[in-house]
C-alpha positions in Angstrom: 20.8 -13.7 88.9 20.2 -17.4 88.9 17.0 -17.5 88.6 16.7 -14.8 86.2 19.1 -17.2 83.4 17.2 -20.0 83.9 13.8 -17.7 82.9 15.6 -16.3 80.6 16.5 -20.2 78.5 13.3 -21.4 79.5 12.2 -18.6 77.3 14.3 -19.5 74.3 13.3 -22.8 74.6 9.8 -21.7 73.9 10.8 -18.8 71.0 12.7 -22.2 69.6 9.8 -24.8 69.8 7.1 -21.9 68.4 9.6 -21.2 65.6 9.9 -24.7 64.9 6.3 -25.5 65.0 5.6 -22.4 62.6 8.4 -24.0 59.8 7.2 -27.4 60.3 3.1 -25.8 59.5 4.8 -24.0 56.5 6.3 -26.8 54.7 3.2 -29.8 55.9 0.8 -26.5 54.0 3.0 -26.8 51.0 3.6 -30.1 50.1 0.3 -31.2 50.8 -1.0 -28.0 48.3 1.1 -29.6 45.7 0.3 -33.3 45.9 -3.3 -32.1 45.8 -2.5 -30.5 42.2 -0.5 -33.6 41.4 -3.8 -35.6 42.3 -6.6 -33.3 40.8 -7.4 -34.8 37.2 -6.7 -33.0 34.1 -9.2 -31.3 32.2 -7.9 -32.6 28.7 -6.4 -35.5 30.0 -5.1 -38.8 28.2 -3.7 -41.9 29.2 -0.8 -43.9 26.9 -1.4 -47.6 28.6 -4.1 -49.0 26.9 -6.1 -52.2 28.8 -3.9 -55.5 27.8 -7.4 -57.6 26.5 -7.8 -57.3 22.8 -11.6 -58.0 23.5 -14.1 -55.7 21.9 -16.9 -56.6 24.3 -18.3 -56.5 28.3 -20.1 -59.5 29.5 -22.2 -58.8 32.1 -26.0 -59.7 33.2 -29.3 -58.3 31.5 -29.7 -55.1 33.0 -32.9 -52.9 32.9 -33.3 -49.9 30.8 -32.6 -46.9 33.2 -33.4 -43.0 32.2 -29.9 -42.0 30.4 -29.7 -39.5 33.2 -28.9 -42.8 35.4 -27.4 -44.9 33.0 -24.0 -43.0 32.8 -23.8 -43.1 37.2 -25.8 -46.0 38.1 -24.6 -49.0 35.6 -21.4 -50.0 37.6 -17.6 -49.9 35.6 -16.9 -53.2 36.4 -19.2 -56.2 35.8 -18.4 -59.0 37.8 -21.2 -61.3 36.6 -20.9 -62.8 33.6 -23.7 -64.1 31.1 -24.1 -65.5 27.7 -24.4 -61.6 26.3 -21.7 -59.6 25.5 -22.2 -55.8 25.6 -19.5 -52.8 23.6 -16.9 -52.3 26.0 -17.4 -48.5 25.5 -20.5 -48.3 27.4 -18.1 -48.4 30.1 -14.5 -48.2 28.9 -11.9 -45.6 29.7 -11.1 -42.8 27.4 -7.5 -42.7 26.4 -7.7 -38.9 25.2 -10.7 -36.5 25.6 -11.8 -32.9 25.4 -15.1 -32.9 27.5 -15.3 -28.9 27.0 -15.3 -29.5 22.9 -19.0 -27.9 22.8 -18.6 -25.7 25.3 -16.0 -23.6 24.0 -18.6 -21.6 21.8 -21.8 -21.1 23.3 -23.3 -21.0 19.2 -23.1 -24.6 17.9 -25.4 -25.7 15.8 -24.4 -28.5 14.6 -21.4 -31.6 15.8 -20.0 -33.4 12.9 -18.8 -36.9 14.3 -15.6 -38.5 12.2 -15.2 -42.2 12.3 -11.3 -42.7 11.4 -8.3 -44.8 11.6 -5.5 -43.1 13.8 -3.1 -43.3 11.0 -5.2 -41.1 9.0 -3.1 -38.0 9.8 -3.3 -36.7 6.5 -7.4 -37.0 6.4 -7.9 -35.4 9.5 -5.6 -32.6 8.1 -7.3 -32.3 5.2 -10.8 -31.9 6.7 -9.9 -29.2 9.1 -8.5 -27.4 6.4 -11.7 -27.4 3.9 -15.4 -28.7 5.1 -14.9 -28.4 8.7 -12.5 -25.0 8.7 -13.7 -22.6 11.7 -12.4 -19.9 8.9 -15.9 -20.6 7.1 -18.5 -21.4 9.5 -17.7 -19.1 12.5 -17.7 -21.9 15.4 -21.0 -23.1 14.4 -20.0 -26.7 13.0 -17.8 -28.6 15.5 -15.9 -31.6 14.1 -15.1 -34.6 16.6 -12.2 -37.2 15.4 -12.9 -40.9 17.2 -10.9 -43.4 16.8 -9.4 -46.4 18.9 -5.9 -47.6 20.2 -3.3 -47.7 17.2 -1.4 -49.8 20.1 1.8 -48.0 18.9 4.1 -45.7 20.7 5.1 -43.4 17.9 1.6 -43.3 16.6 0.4 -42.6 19.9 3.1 -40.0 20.6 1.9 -38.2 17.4 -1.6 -38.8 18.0 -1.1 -37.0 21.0 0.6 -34.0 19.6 -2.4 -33.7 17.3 -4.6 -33.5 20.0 -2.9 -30.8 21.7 -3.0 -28.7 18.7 -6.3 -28.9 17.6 -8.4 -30.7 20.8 -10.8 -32.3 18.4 -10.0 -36.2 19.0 -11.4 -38.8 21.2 -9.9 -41.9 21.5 -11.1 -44.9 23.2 -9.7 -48.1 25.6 -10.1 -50.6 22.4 -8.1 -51.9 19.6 -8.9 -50.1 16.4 -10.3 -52.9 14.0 -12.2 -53.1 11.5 -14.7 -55.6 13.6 -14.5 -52.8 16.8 -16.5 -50.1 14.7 -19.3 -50.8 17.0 -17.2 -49.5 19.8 -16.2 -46.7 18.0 -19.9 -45.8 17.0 -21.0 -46.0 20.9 -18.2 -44.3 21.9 -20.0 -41.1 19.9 -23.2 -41.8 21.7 -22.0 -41.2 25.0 -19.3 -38.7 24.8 -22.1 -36.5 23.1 -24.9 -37.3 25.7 -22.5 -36.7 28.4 -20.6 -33.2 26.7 -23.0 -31.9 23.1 -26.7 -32.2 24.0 -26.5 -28.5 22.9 -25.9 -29.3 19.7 -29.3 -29.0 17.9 -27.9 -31.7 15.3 -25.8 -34.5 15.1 -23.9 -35.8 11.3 -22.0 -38.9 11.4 -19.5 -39.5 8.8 -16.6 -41.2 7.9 -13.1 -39.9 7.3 -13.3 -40.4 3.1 -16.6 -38.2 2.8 -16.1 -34.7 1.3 -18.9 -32.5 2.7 -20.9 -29.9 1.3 -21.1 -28.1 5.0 -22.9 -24.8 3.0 -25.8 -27.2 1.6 -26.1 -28.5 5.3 -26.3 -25.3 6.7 -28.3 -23.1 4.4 -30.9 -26.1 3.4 -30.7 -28.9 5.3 -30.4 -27.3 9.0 -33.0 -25.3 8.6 -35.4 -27.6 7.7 -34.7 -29.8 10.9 -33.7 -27.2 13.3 -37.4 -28.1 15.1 -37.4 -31.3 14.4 -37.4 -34.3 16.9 -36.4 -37.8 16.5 -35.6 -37.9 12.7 -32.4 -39.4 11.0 -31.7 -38.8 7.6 -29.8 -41.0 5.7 -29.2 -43.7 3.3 -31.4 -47.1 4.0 -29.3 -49.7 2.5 -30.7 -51.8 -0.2 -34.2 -50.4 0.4 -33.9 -52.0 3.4 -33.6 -55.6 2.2 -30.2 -56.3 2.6 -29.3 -60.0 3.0 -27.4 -61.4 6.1 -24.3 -63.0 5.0 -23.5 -66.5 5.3 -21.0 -67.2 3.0 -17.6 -67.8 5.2 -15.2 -66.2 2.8 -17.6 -63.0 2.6 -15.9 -59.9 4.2 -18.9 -59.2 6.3 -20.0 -63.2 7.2 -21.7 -63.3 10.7 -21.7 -66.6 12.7 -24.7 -68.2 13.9 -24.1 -67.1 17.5 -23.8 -63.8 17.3 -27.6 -63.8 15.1 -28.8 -65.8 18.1 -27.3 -63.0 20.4 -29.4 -60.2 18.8 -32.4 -62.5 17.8 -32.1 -62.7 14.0 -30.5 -66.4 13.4 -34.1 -67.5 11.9 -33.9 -63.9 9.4 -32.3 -63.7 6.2 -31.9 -60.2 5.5 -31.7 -57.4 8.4 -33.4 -55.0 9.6 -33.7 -51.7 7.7 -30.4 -49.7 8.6 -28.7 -47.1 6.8 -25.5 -46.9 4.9 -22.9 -45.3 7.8 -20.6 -43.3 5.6 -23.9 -40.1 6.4 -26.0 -40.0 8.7 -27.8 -36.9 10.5 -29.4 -37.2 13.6 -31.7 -35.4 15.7 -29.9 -34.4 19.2 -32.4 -36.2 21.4 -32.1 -39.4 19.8 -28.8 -39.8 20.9 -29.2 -40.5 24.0 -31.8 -42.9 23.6 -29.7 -44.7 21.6 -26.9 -44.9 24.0 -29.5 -46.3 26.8 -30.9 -48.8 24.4 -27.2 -50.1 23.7 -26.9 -51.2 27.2 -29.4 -53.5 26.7 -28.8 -54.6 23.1 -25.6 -57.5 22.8 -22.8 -56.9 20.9 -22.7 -56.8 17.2 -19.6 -56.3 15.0 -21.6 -54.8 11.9 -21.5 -51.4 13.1 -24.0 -49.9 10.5 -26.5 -52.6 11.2 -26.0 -52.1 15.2 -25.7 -47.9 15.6 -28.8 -47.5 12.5 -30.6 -50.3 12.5 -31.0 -52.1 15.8 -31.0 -49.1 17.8 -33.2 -47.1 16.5 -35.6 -49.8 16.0 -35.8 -50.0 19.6 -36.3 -46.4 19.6 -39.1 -45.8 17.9 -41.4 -43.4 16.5 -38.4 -42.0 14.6 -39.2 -40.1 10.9 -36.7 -41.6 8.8 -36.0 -39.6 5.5 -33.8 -40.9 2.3 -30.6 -39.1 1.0 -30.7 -41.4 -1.8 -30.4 -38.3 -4.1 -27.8 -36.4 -2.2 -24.9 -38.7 -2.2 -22.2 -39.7 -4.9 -19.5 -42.3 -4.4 -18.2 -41.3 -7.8 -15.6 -38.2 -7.8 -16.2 -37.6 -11.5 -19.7 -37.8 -10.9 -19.5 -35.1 -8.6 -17.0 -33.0 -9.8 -19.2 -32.6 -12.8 -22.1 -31.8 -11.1 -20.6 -29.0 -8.6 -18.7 -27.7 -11.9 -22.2 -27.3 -14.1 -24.8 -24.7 -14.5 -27.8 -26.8 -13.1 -28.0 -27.0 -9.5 -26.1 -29.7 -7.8 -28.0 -31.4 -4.7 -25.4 -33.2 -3.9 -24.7 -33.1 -0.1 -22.2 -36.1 0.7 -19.5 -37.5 -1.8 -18.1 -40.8 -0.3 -15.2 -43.1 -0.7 -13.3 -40.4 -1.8 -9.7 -40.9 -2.2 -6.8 -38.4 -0.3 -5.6 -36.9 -3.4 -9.4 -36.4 -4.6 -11.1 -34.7 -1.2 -9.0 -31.0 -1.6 -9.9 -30.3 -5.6 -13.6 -31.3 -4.7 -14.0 -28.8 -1.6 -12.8 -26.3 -4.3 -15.4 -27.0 -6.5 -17.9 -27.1 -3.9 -16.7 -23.4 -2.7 -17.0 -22.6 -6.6 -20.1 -23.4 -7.2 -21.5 -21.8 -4.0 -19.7 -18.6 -5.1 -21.2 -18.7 -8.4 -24.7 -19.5 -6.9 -24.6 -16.9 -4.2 -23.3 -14.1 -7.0 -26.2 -15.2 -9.5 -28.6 -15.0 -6.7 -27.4 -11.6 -5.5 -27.3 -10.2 -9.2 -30.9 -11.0 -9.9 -31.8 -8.6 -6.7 
């Protein structure tokens, strides 16, 4: 009898330690399930602490020029080195909010409209989604992507953020949003859209005061290019004799160092560049253009830097005026949209908040009337 109660607890002891073991197994699965959904990154993710240093520029050693392919993996976050050239910081630089599937949420894109604007533009970015860039009109074939830097303020950011979540058109960059960062801003767009929109068979940059004619770019403009390599169409300032400034109390004076840095100090006017308010781009130059900034120091004049010194490294680009399709005159405009001749107008910039909704009307007007004409004469 003995021996039969001691079998007996020695088997309860076991039952006791397998049940145990099974409960401990259980809750060790769980919790490490759930810090492994803690850990995995978002998809649409964003960040509200922005890097402390107000600098807009990496220093770091000349590096070679790699295949783009190699640039985004093999040029290190961190540069530990310094040298006498500074780079844009967003050739490396965090995102603070991103939508990498942007593109890919309709497989028909044809063409990625870039924004340059201030994060207190609100109202702007409104505005736009509501009349040149409305899905409403063009069927997910035009995709608009807002960039802008750090407003380094925590209600702006808040509401910044809720924008995003509504619309998930915004990227936002590690860098204070100045007026001298534009650069950053600008290579910010080449490398989100060589690492997320190379399916986009064209690129148009703009800024946040230009009031499209999206119908002119589709029905004339796109198809024109749609085969086309290595072309950007714009607006080469001053016939491309534009005079370095030198004057100290001019808004866009440039020191003697920072000529040196990108080899014009002995020039008086720059390169030819284009006028950054418009400006299409073929796809593929993109990410050329993204490889040749990390080998092309810091300069604060964005226009001169993102359409002038980068493509001239390029190359063999087919550069093509829209000297005759731009207004920065609303009257100007408004008149021509509103008359019987046809209006070739594709860009109207500088426009102001008030002015940008009566003008899409009278863009959608004038198309109306066109397309009714045309179909009355079949």
């Amino acid at each position: 009898m003995l021996l039969r109660r001691i079998a007996f607890r020695k088997k309860c002891r076991t039952l006791g330690f397998l049940i145990i073991a099974m409960i401990t197994f259980v809750y060790v699965t769980i919790v490490s399930k759930s810090l492994e959904r803690i850990k995995a990154p978002s998809k649409y993710f964003m960040v509200f602490t922005c890097n402390e240093s107000t600098s807009n520029t990496h220093h770091q050693p000349e590096p070679s020029i790699l295949p783009t392919s190699k640039i985004i993996k093999e040029i290190p976050r961190h540069i530990s080195n310094v040298s006498e050239f500074a780079y844009p910081i967003m050739l490396w630089n965090n995102y603070l909010i991103n939508n990498p599937d942007l593109c890919k949420m309709n497989n028909n894109i044809l063409i990625l409209i870039v924004v340059k604007t201030n994060p207190l533009n609100f109202e702007r970015r409104s505005i736009i989604r509501d009349t040149w860039s409305n899905k409403a009109y063009f069927f997910g074939v035009i995709k608009v992507l807002f960039l802008m830097g750090n407003a380094q303020n925590e209600t702006i950011q808040e509401n910044i953020s809720r924008e995003f979540h509504e619309y998930l058109d915004i990227l936002q960059g590690d860098f204070l949003d100045t007026y001298k960062n534009l650069t950053n801003k600008g290579v910010m767009g080449l490398r989100w859209i060589t690492e997320n929109c190379m399916q986009a068979k064209m690129i148009v940059k703009v800024d946040d005061d230009v009031v499209l004619d999206t119908y002119r770019l589709l029905e004339i403009v796109y198809p024109i290019y749609e085969n086309k390599t290595r072309y950007i169409l714009c607006n080469i300032f001053m016939g491309g004799k534009a005079p370095i400034v030198r004057d100290v109390k001019h808004k866009w004076y440039v020191k003697d160092s920072e000529l040196k840095n990108i080899g014009l100090l002995d020039k008086k006017i720059y390169p030819p560049y284009c006028s950054g308010f418009t400006v299409i781009l073929a796809t593929d130059l993109i990410p050329a253009m993204f490889g040749i900034a990390h080998v092309t120091p810091f300069f604060w004049v964005d226009d001169v830097y993102l359409h002038g010194l980068l493509p001239m490294k390029a190359k063999r680009i087919d550069y093509v005026s829209l000297s005759r399709n731009y207004t920065f005159s609303y009257k100007q405009a408004m008149r021509c949209f509103s008359g019987k001749l046809p209006c070739n107008f594709l860009s109207i910039g500088e426009t102001k908040l008030h002015e940008m909704r009566p003008l899409w009307n009278m863009i959608q007007t004038y198309h109306s009337r066109r397309i009714k004409k045309n179909t009355t004469r079949r």
